[in-house]
C-alpha positions in Angstrom: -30.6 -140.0 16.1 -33.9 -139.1 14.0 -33.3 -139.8 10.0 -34.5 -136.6 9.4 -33.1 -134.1 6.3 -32.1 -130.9 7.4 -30.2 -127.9 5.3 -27.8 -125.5 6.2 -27.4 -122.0 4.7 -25.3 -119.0 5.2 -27.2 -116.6 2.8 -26.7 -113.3 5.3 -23.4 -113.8 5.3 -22.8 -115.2 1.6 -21.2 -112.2 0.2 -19.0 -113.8 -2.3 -18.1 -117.3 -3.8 -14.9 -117.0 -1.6 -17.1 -116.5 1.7 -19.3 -119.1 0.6 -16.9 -121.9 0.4 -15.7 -121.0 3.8 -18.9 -121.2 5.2 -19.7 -124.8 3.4 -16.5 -125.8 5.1 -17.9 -124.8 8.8 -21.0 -126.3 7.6 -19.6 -129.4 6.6 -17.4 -129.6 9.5 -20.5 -129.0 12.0 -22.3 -131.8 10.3 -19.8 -134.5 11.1 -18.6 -133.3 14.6 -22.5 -133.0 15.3 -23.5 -136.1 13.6 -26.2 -134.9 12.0 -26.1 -134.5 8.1 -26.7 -131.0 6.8 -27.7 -130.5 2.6 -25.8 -126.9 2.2 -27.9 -124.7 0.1 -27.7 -121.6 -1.5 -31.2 -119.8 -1.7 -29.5 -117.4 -3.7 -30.2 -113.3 -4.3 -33.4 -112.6 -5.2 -34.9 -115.3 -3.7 -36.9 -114.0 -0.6 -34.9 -114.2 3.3 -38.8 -114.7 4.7 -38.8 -118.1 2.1 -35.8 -119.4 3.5 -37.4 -118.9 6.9 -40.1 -120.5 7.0 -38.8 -123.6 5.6 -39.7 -126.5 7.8 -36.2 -128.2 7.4 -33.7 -125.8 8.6 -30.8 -127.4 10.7 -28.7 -124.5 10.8 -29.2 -121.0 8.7 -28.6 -117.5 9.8 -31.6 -115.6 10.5 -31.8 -111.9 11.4 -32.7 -110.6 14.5 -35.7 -108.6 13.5 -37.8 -110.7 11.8 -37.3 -113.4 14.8 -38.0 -111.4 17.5 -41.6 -111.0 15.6 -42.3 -113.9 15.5 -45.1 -116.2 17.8 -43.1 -118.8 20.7 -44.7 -121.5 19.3 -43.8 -120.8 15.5 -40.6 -119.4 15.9 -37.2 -120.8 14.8 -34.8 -122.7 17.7 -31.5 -120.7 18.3 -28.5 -122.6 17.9 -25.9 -120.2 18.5 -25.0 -116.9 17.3 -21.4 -115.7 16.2 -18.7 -113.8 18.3 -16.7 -111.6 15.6 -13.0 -110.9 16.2 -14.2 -106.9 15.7 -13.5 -104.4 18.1 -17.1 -103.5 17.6 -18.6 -107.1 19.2 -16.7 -106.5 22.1 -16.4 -110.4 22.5 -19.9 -110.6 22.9 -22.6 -112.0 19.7 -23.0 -108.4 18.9 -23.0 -106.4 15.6 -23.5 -103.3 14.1 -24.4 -101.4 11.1 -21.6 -99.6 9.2 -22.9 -96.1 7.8 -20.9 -96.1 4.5 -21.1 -93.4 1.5 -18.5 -93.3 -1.5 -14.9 -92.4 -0.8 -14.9 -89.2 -2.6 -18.2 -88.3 -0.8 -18.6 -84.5 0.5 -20.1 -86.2 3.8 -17.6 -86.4 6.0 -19.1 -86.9 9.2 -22.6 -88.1 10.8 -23.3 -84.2 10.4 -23.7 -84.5 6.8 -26.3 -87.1 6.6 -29.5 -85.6 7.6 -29.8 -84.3 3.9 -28.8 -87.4 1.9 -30.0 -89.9 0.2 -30.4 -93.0 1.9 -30.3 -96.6 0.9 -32.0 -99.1 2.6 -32.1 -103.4 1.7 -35.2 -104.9 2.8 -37.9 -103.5 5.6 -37.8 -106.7 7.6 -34.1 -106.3 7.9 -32.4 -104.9 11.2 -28.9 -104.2 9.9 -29.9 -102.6 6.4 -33.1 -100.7 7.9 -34.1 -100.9 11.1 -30.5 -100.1 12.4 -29.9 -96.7 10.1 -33.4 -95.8 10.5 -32.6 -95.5 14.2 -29.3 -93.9 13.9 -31.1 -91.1 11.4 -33.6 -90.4 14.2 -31.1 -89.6 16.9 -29.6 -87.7 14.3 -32.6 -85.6 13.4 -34.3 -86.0 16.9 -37.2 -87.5 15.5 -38.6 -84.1 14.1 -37.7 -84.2 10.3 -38.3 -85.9 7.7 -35.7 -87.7 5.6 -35.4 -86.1 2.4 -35.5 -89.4 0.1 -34.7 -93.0 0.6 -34.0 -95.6 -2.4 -35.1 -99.4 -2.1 -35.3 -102.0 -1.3 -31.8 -102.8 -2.5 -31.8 -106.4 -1.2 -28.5 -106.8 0.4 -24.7 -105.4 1.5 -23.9 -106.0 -2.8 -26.9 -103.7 -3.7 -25.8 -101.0 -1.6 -22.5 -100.8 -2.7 -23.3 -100.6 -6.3 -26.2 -97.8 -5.1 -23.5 -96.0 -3.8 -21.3 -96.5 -6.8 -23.7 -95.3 -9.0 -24.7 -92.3 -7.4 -28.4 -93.3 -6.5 -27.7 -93.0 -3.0 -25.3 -90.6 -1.3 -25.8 -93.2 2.0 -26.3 -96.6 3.3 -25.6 -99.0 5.9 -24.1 -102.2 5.6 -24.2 -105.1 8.2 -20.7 -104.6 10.3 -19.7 -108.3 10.1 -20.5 -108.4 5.9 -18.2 -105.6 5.7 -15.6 -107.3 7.7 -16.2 -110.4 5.2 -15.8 -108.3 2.0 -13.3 -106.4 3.4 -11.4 -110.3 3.9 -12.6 -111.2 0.7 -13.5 -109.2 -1.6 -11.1 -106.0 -0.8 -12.0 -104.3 -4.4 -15.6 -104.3 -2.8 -15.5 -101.5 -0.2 -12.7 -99.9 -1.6 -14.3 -97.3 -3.2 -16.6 -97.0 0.3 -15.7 -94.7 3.6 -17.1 -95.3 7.0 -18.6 -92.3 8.0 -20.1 -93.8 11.8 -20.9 -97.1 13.0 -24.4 -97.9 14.6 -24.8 -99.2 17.9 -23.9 -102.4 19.0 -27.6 -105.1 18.9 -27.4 -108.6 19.2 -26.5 -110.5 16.0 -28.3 -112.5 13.4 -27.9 -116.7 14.9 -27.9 -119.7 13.3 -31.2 -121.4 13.5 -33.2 -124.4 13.2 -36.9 -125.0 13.0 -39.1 -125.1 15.0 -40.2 -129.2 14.8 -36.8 -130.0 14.7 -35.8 -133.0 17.1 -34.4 -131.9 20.1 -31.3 -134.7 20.1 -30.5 -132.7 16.6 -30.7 -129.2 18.1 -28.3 -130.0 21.2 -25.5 -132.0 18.9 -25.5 -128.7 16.7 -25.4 -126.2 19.1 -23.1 -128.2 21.5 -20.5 -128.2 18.4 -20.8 -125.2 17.7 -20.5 -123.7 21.1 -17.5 -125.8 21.4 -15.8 -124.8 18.3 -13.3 -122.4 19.6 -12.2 -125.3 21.9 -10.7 -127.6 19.0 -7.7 -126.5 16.5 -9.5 -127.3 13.3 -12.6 -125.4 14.1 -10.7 -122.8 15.5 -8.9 -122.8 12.0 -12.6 -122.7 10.5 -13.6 -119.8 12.8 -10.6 -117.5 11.9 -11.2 -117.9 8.1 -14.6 -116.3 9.0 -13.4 -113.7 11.1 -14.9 -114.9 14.3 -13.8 -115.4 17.9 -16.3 -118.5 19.0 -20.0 -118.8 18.6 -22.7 -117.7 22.0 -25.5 -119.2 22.9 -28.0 -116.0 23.2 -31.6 -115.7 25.2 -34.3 -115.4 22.6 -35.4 -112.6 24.8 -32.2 -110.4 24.1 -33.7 -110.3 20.5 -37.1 -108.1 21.9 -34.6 -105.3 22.2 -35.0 -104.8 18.4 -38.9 -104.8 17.8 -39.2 -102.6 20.4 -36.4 -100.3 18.4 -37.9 -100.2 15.2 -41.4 -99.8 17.0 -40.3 -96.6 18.7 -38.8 -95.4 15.7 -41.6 -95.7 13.5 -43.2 -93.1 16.2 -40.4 -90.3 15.7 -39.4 -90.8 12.5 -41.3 -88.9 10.3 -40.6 -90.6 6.8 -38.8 -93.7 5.5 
């Protein structure tokens, strides 16, 4: 197999030190089953996602959904496999949604109430912590209002949180399957947080490689990780995670989400 250096990274999904070590077990476990070594990095908060991205050694790093159904066939990042969460709201398939969160002793206490807030929002290439809420707020408002104010970019699931904490925002959305990590991890986290609706199910951020990576690589990682589920200690690493098995999606499913965020910029009439 080709000698060459590829890294793994589970920045989307880093949301503490205690998720992180979980995830550079999975990592680690991938590499040997696979066969192919993997240099686990961080590319820690602020550092931009879009960096990460276009690194030209990725062997397996989460990349959202958004950003690669943008991107040119030729240039674009090769799908390993995406995750199946044990949520009710993948419905077994490598699905996720949005949570729209405000603080605990919020007023709002329904999707009724959020037309007039204050909304959060992490980064504009981002599906779950933009494009997703910025959807659900035009069903909401039927497209014909604009939203009163919106504060970002807040970077990630932490940011919002502490927004919310604060009292800069009255309302923000956090990726479904972060939650469902902090909630495993970091309880005191989203404690102070109340789920007021949850967005509709899109097809979920998947691990990728780049582009030039061999092809011998890319099938012994994907083929391990499809076949996780399948082996007691990877099932062992999968539970830890919160996660059922990992999918093997069609690029294509990802189009979904451009066209979204497309047709939304067209009835939305702010944010």
């Amino acid at each position: 197999m080709s000698d060459a250096k590829l890294i793994a990274c589970s920045r989307m999904y880093n949301v503490s030190a205690g998720v992180r070590a979980r995830w550079d077990d999975l990592f680690a476990w991938l590499s040997g089953q696979a066969g192919v070594p993997l240099d686990i990095v961080a590319h820690a908060s602020p550092a931009p996602l879009s960096e990460l991205w276009e690194r030209a050694d990725m062997g397996a790093v989460f990349m959202c959904g958004y950003p690669l159904s943008r991107w040119w066939d030729a240039e674009r990042p090769t799908i390993l496999a995406a995750p199946v969460a044990q949520a009710s709201w993948a419905g077994g398939r490598p699905y996720y949604a949005s949570h729209i969160v405000v603080a605990a002793d919020s007023p709002i206490k329904s999707a009724s109430g959020l037309a007039d807030a204050t909304w959060g929002w992490t980064v504009r290439d981002s599906q779950s912590g933009y494009n997703a809420p910025r959807g659900f707020l035009a069903d909401l408002l039927s497209g014909k209002a604009p939203v009163r104010r919106t504060v970002g970019p807040l970077l990630n699931p932490t940011g919002v949180v502490d927004a919310l904490r604060s009292g800069r925002i009255e309302v923000g959305a956090i990726d479904a399957y972060a939650y469902e990590l902090m909630a495993m991890y970091e309880p005191d986290a989203v404690a102070g947080l109340r789920v007021v609706a949850t967005t509709e199910p899109t097809p979920c951020p998947p691990l990728v490689a780049s582009p030039g990576t061999p092809a011998e690589m890319v099938s012994a990682l994907r083929q391990a990780l499809l076949w996780a589920h399948e082996r007691e200690d990877g099932r062992a690493l999968l539970h830890q995670l919160g996660l059922a098995r990992f999918a093997l999606p069609d690029v294509a499913d990802y189009g979904i989400l451009a066209e979204r965020a497309e047709a939304v910029d067209r009835r939305l009439a702010a944010w």
